[in-house]
KESE-391968 format. One record per residue (C-alpha): chain; x, y, z. Coordinates in nm, 2 decimals. Layout:
BEGIN
[site 'A'; [X; Y; Z]]
...
This chain:
BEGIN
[site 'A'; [-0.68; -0.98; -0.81]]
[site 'A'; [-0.54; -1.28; -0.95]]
[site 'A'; [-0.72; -1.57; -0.85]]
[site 'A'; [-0.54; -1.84; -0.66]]
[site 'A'; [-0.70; -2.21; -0.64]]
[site 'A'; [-0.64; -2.37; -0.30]]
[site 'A'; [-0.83; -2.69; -0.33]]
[site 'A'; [-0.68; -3.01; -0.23]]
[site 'A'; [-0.71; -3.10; -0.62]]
[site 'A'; [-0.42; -2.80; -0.69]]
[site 'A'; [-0.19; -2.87; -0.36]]
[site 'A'; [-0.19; -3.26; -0.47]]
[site 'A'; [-0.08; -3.09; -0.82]]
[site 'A'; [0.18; -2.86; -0.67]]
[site 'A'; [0.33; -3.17; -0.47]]
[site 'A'; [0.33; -3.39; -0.80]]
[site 'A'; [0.52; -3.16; -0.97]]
[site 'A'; [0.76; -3.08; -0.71]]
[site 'A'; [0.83; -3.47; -0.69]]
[site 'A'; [0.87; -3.51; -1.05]]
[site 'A'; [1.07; -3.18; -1.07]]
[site 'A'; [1.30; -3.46; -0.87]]
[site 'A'; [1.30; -3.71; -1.15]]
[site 'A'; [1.33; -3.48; -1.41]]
[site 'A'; [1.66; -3.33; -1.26]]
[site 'A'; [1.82; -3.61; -1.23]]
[site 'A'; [1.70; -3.70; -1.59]]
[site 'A'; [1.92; -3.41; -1.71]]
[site 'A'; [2.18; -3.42; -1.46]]
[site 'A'; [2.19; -3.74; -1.62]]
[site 'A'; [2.23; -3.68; -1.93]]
[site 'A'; [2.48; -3.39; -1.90]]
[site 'A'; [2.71; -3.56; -1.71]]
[site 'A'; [2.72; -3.80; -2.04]]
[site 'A'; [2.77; -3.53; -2.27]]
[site 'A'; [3.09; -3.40; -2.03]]
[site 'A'; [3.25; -3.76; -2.02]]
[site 'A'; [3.24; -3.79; -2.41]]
[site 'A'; [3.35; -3.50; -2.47]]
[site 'A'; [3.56; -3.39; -2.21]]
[site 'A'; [3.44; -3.02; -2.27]]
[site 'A'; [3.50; -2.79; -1.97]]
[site 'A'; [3.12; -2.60; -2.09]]
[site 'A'; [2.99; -2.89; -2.13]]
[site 'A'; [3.08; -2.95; -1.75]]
[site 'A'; [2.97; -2.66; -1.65]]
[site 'A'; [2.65; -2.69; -1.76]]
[site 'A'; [2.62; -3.03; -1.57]]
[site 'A'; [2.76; -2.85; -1.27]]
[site 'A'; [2.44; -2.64; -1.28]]
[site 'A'; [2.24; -2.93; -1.30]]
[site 'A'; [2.37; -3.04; -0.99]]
[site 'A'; [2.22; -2.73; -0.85]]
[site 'A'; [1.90; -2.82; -1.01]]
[site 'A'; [1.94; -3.13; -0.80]]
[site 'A'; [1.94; -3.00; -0.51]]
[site 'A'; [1.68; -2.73; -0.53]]
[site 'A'; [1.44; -2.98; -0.66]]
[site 'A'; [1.47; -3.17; -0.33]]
[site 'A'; [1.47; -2.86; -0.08]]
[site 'A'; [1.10; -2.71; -0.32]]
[site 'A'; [0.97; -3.06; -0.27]]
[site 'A'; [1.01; -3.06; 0.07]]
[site 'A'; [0.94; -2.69; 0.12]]
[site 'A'; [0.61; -2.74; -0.07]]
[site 'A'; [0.51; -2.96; 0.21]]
[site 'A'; [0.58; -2.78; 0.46]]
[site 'A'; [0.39; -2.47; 0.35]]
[site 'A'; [0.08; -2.72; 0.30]]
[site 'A'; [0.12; -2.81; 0.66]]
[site 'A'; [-0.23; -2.68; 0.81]]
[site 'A'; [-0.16; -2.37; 1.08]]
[site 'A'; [-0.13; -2.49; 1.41]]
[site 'A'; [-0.05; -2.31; 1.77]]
[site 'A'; [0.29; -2.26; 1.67]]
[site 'A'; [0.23; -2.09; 1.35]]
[site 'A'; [-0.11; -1.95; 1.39]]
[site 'A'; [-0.07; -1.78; 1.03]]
[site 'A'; [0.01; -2.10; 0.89]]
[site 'A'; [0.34; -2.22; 0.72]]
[site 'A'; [0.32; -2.06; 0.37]]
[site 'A'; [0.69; -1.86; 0.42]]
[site 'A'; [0.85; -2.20; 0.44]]
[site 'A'; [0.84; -2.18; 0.00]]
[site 'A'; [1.13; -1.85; 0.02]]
[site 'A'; [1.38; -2.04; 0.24]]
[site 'A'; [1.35; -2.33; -0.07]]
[site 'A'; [1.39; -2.03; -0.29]]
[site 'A'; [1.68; -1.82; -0.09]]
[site 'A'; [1.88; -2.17; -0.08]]
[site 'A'; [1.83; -2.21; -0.49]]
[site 'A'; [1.99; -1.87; -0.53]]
[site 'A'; [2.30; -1.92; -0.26]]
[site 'A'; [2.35; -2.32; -0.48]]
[site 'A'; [2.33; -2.11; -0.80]]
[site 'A'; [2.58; -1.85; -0.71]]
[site 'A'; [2.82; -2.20; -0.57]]
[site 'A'; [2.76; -2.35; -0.92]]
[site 'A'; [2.92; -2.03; -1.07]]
[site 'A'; [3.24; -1.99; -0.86]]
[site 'A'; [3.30; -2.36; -0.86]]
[site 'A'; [3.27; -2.31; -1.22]]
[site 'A'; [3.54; -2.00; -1.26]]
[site 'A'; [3.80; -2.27; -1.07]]
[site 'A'; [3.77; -2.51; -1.36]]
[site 'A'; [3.78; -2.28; -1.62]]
[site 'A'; [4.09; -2.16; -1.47]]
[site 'A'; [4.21; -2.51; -1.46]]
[site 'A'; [4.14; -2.53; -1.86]]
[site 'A'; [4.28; -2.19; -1.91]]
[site 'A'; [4.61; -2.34; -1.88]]
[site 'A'; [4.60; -2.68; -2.00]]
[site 'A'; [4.31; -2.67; -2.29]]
[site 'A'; [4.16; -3.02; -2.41]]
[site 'A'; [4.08; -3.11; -2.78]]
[site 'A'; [3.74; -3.18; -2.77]]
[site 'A'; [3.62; -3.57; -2.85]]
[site 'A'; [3.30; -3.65; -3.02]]
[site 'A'; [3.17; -3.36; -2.96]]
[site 'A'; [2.87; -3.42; -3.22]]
[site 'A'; [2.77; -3.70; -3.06]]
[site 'A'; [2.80; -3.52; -2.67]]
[site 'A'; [2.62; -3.18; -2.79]]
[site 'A'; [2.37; -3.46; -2.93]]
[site 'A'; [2.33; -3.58; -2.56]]
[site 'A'; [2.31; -3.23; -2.42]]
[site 'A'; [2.05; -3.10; -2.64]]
[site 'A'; [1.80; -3.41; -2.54]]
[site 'A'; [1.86; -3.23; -2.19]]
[site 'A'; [1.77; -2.91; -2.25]]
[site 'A'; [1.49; -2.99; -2.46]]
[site 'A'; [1.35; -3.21; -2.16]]
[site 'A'; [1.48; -2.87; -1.93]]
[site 'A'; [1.24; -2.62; -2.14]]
[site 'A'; [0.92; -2.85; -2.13]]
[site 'A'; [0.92; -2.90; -1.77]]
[site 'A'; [1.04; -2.52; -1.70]]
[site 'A'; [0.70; -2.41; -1.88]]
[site 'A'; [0.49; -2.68; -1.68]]
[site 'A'; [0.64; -2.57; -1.35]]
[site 'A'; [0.63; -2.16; -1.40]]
[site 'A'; [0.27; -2.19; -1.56]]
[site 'A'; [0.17; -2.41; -1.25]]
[site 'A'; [0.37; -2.22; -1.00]]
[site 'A'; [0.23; -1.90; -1.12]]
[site 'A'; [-0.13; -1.99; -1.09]]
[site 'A'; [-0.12; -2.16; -0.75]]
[site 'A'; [0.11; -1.88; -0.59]]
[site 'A'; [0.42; -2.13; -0.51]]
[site 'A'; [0.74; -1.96; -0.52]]
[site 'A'; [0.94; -2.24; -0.48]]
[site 'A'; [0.81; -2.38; -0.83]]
[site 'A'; [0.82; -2.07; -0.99]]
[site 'A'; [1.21; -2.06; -0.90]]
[site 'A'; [1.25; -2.37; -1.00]]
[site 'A'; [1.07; -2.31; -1.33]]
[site 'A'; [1.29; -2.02; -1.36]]
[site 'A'; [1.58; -2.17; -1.28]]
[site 'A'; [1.60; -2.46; -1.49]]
[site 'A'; [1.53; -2.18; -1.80]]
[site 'A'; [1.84; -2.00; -1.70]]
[site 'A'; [1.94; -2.40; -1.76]]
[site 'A'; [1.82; -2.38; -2.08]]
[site 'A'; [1.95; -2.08; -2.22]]
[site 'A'; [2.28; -2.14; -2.08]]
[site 'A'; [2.28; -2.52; -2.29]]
[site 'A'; [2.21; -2.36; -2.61]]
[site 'A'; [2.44; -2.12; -2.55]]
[site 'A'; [2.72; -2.37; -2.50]]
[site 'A'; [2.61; -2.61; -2.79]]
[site 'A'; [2.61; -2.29; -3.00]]
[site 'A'; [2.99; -2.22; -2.90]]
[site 'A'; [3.08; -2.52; -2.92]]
[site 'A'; [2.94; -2.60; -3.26]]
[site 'A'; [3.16; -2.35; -3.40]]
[site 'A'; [3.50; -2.45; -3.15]]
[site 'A'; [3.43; -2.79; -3.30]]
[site 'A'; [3.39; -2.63; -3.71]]
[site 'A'; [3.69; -2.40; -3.62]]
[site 'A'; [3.91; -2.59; -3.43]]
[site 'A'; [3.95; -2.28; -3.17]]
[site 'A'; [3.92; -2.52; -2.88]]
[site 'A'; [3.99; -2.18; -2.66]]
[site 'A'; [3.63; -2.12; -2.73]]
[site 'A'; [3.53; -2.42; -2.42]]
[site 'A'; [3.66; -2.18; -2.18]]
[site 'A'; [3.52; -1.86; -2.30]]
[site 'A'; [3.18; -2.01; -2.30]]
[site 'A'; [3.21; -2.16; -1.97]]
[site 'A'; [3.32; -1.80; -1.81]]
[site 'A'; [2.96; -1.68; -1.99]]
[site 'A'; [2.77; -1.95; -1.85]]
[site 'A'; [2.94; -1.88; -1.45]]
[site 'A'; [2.85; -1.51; -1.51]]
[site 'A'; [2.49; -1.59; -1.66]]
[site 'A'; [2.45; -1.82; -1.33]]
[site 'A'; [2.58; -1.55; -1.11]]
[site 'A'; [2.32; -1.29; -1.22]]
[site 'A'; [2.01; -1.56; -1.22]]
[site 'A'; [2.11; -1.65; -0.86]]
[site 'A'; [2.13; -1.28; -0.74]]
[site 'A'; [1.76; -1.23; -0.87]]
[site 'A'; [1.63; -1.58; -0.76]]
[site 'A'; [1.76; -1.45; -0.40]]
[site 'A'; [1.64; -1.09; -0.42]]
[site 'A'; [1.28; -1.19; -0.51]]
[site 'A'; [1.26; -1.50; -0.21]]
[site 'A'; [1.43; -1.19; 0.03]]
[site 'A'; [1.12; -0.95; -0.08]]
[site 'A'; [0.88; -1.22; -0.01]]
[site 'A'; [1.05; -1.27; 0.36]]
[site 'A'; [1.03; -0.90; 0.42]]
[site 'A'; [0.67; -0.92; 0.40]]
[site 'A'; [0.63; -0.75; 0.05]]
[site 'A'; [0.35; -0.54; -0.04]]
[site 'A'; [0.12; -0.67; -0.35]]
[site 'A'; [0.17; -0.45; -0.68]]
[site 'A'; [0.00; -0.18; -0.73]]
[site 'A'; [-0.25; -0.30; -0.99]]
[site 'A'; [-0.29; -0.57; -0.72]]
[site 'A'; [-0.36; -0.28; -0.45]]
[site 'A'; [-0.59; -0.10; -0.64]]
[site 'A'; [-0.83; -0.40; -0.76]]
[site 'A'; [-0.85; -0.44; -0.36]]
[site 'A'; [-0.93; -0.10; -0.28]]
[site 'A'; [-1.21; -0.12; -0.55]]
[site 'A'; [-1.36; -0.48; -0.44]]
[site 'A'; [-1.39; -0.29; -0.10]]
[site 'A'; [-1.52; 0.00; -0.23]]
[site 'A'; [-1.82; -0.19; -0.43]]
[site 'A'; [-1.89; -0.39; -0.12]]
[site 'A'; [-1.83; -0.16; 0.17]]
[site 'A'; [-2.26; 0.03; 0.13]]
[site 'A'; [-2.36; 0.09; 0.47]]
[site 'A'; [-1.96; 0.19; 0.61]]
[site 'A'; [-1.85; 0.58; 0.63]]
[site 'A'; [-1.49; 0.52; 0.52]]
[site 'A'; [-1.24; 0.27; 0.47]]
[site 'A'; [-0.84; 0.39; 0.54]]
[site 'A'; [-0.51; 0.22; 0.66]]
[site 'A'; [-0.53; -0.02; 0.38]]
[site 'A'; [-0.25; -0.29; 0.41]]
[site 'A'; [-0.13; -0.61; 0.25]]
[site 'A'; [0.12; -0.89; 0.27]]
[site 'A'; [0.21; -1.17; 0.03]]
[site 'A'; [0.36; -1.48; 0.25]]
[site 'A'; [0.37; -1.75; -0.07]]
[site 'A'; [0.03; -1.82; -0.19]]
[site 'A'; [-0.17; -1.62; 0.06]]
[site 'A'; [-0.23; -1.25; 0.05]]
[site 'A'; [-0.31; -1.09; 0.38]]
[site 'A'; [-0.52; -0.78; 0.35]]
[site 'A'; [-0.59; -0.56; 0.67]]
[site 'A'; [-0.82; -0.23; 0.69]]
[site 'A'; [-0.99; 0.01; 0.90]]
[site 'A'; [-1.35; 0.02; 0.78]]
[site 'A'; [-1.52; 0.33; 0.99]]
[site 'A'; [-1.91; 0.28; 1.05]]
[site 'A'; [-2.19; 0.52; 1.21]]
[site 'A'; [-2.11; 0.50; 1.57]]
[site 'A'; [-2.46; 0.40; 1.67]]
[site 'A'; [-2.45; 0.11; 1.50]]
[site 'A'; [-2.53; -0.25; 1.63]]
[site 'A'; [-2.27; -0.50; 1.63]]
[site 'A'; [-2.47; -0.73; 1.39]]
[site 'A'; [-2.55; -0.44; 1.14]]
[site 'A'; [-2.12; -0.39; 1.07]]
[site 'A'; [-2.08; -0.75; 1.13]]
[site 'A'; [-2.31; -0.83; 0.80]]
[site 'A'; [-2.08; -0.54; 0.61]]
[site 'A'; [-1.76; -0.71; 0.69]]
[site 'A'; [-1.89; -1.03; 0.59]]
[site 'A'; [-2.04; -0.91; 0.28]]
[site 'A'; [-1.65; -0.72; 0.18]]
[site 'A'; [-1.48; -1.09; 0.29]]
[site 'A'; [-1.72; -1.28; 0.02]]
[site 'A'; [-1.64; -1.04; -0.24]]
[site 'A'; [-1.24; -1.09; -0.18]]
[site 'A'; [-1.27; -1.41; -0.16]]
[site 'A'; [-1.47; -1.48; -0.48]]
[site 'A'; [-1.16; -1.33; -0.63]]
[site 'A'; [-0.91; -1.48; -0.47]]
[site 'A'; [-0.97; -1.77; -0.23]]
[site 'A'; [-0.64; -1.72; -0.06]]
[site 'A'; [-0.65; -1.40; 0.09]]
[site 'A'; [-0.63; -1.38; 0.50]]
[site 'A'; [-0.89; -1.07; 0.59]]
[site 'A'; [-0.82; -0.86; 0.90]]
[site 'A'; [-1.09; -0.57; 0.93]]
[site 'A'; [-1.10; -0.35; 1.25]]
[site 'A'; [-1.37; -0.18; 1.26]]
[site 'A'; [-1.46; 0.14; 1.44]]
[site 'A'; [-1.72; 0.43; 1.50]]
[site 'A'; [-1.71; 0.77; 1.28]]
[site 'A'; [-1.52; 0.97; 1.54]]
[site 'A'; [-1.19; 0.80; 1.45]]
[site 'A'; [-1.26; 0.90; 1.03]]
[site 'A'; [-0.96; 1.03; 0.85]]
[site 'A'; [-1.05; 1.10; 0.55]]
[site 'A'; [-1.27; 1.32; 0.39]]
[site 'A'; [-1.67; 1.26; 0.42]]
[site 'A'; [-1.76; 1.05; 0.10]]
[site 'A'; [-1.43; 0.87; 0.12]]
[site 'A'; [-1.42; 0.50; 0.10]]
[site 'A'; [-1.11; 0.38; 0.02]]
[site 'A'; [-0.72; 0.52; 0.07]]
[site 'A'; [-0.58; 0.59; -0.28]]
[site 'A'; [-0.20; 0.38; -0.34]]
[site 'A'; [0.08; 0.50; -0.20]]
């Protein structure tokens, strides 16, 4: 298993970030919106447009970041850790907003095309943006990798789809501006609203998984089984192996079958000893073990763990 921090060190790092996440959108919203007015380049505004969105989603991760830090209480007995995927759902529905309100300008420019003005100096302006966008993407999807926070990761992910879709447009528009075929503004935008549409679909299909209670992978599955399996000496079998990822925490639940004459504080030092063992590798996993006497057995004597399924 991958392991996942959870000291107050990292969630004070996961909060920073999201805050200046904030800043750094704005930053680039900034900036963009500079690049537009110079040049009046309907790409160029549509890559502000998206920025917008970047906005927006860094405000709802920020504040969805600390809400899933809240500790549990009576309410939520499990904790808050879901509240990450409704920061993430939203991002996707903004992105796929971004695109159509996109499509209704280029239609607008369709008709009426603009000559582009200084459009050195504007694709200047926009590529200071994006370099800014692809530092603070990597920070945010390294960080939001390692500390199991889907509404960074999204974000990271996000603002990349940000940053290919800026050197995409300064590429275009490098050559409209060396050709003259000012048609070109438009063409690019429609790539950028179609690029947007598809990122948004998978930023929303991921978050959706992670609300269905998703199943870890199956590499994932299998390093459980065998951290079980090394630590299980003294139990008969293990089956009915389960998991659940809700944001940073991976809840794992199992059947671990013992000799039926044993004592309550003989299985209760076998469970303990399989919970260290998880937990050593990943200090974010929520343990559920019911255990049970050998007439309820399953598998096959000699069994100790369910194979993937």
């Amino acid at each position: 298993m991958t392991a996942v921090p959870t000291s107050a060190a990292t969630k004070r790092n996961v909060a920073r970030l999201a805050f200046w996440s904030i800043v750094v959108a704005f930053v680039v919203l900034g900036l963009k919106l500079l690049a537009w007015w110079l040049t009046g380049s309907v790409a160029l505004y549509s890559d502000a447009l998206e920025s917008t969105v970047n906005v927006i989603a860094a405000l709802a991760a920020f504040w969805a970041i600390r809400i899933s830090h809240t500790p549990a209480d009576q309410d939520h007995p499990f904790g808050h850790h879901k509240a990450e995927y409704f920061s993430a759902v939203l991002e996707g529905v903004l992105i796929v907003l971004a695109a159509l309100m996109i499509l209704v300008e280029v239609a607008r420019a369709w008709d009426q095309p603009v000559d582009l003005a200084q459009p050195w100096v504007g694709l200047g302006v926009n590529g200071i943006a994006a370099l800014i966008n692809l530092i603070f993407a990597q920070i945010l999807i390294r960080a939001g990798t390692s500390a199991r926070s889907p509404a960074l990761v999204a974000d990271g992910r996000h603002i990349m789809t940000d940053v290919v879709t800026s050197v995409g447009v300064i590429g275009g528009l490098v050559a409209a501006a060396l050709t003259g075929w000012v048609v070109l503004d438009s063409a690019l935008a429609v790539i950028v609203a179609l690029n947007i549409l598809w990122q948004g679909w998978h930023v929303i299909g991921s978050s959706m998984q992670g609300l269905m209670d998703r199943a870890v992978d199956k590499d994932e599955h299998l390093r459980i089984r065998d951290i079980i399996s090394a630590n299980s000496k003294g139990a008969l079998e293990v089956h009915d192996l389960k998991t659940r990822i809700a944001g940073r925490a991976t809840f794992i639940e199992f059947h671990l079958i013992v000799d039926g004459d044993m004592t309550v504080r003989e299985s209760h030092v076998i469970c303990d000893r399989i919970e260290e063992a998880l937990r050593t590798e990943s200090p974010s996993v929520r343990i559920t073990i019911h255990v049970e006497p050998d007439d309820e057995a399953k598998l096959p004597p000699g069994t100790v763990a369910v194979p993937f399924a």
